[in-house]
C-alpha positions as CSV (number, residue, x, y, z in Angstrom):
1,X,31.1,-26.2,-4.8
2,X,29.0,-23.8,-6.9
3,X,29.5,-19.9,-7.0
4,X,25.9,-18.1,-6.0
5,X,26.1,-14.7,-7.5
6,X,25.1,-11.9,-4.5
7,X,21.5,-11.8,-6.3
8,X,20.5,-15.1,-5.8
9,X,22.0,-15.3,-1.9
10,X,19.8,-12.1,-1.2
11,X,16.7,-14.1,-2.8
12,X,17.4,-16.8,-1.0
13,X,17.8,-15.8,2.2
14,X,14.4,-13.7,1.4
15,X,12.7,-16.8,0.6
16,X,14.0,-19.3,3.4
17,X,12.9,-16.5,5.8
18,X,9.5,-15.6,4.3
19,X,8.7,-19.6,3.9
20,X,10.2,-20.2,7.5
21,X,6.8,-17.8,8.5
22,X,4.5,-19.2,5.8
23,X,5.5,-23.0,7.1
24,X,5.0,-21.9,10.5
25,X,1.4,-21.5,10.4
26,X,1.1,-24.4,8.1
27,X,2.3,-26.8,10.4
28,X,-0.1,-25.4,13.5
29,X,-2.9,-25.8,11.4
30,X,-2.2,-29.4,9.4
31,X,0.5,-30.8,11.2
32,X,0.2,-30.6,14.9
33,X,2.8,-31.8,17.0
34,X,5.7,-31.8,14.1
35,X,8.5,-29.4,14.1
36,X,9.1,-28.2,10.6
37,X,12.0,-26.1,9.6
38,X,13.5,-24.2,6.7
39,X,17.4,-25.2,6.3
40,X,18.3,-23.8,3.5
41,X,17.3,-22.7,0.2
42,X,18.7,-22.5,-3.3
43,X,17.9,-20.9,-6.1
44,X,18.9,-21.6,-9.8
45,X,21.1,-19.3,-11.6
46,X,18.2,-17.7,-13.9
47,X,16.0,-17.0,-10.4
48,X,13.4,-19.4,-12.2
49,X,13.2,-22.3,-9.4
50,X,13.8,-22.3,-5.2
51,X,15.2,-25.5,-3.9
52,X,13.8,-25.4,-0.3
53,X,15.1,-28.1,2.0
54,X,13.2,-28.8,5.2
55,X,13.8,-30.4,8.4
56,X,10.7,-32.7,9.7
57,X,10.8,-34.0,13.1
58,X,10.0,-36.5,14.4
59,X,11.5,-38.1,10.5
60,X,9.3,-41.1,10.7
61,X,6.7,-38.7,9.2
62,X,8.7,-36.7,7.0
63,X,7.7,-38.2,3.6
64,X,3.7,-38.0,4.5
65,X,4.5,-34.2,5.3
66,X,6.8,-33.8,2.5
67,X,4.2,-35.0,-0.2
68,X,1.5,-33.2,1.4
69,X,3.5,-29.8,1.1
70,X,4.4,-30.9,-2.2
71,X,0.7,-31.0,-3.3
72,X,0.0,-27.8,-1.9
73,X,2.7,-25.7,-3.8
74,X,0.7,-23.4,-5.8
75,X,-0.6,-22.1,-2.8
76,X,2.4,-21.9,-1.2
77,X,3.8,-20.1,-4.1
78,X,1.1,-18.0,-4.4
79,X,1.5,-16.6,-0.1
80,X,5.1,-16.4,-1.0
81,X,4.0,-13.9,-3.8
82,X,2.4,-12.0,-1.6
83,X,4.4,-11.5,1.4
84,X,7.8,-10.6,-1.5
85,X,5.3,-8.8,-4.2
86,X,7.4,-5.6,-3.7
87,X,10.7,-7.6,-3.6
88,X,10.7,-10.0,-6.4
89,X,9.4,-9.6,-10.1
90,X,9.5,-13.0,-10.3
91,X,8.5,-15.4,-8.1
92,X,10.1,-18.7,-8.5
93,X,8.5,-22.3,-9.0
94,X,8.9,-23.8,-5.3
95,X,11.1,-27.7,-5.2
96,X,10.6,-29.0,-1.5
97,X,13.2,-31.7,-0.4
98,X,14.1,-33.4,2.8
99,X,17.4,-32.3,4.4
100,X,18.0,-35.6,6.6
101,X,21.4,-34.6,7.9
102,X,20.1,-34.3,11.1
103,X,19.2,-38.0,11.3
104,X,22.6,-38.4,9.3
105,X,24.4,-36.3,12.7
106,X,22.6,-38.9,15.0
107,X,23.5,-42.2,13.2
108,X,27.6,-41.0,13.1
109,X,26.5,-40.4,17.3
110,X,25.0,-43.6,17.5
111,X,28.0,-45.5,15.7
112,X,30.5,-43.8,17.8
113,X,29.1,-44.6,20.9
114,X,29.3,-48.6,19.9
């Protein structure tokens, strides 16, 4: 497992919490209906990129909402300047993945229950 120095946990948790609030009124205004979440976020070692991983649900749209976020990055990365201007000198190029462990969690459920 990788060593995160105490720099890039502190910019990370700054960034999973300020894009948890800059998601949040993404999704009411594009996504209706779709519970998106933050679950974690990592940060390369020169601060340069943030690996964000979000939770879609209900997963059959995920990709859609994935791509569409995807496409709309510069202006995500541009809010996220603004709302950690005072914090960060550099504000890093956004990555957006899916983190599927939840539907990971329910298929171990579902084969345990055969």
């Amino acid at each position: 497992m990788k060593q995160y120095s105490t720099r890039q946990n502190k910019i990370s948790r700054l960034i999973q919490r300020e894009m948890a609030d800059i998601l949040l009124k993404v999704n009411k205004e594009r996504f209706p209906g779709k519970l998106l979440s933050v679950t974690g976020v990592r940060i390369t070692k020169d601060l340069s990129i943030a690996r964000i991983h979000l939770s879609i649900f209900p997963s059959e749209f995920a990709n859609d909402i994935l791509e569409e976020i995807k496409l709309s990055g510069k202006q995500l990365r541009g809010e996220l300047g603004r709302k950690t201007g005072k914090s960060l000198r550099v504000i890093p190029d956004l990555e957006f993945y899916i983190d599927d462990s939840l539907d990971y969690i329910d298929n171990i459920d579902n084969l345990l229950k055969k």
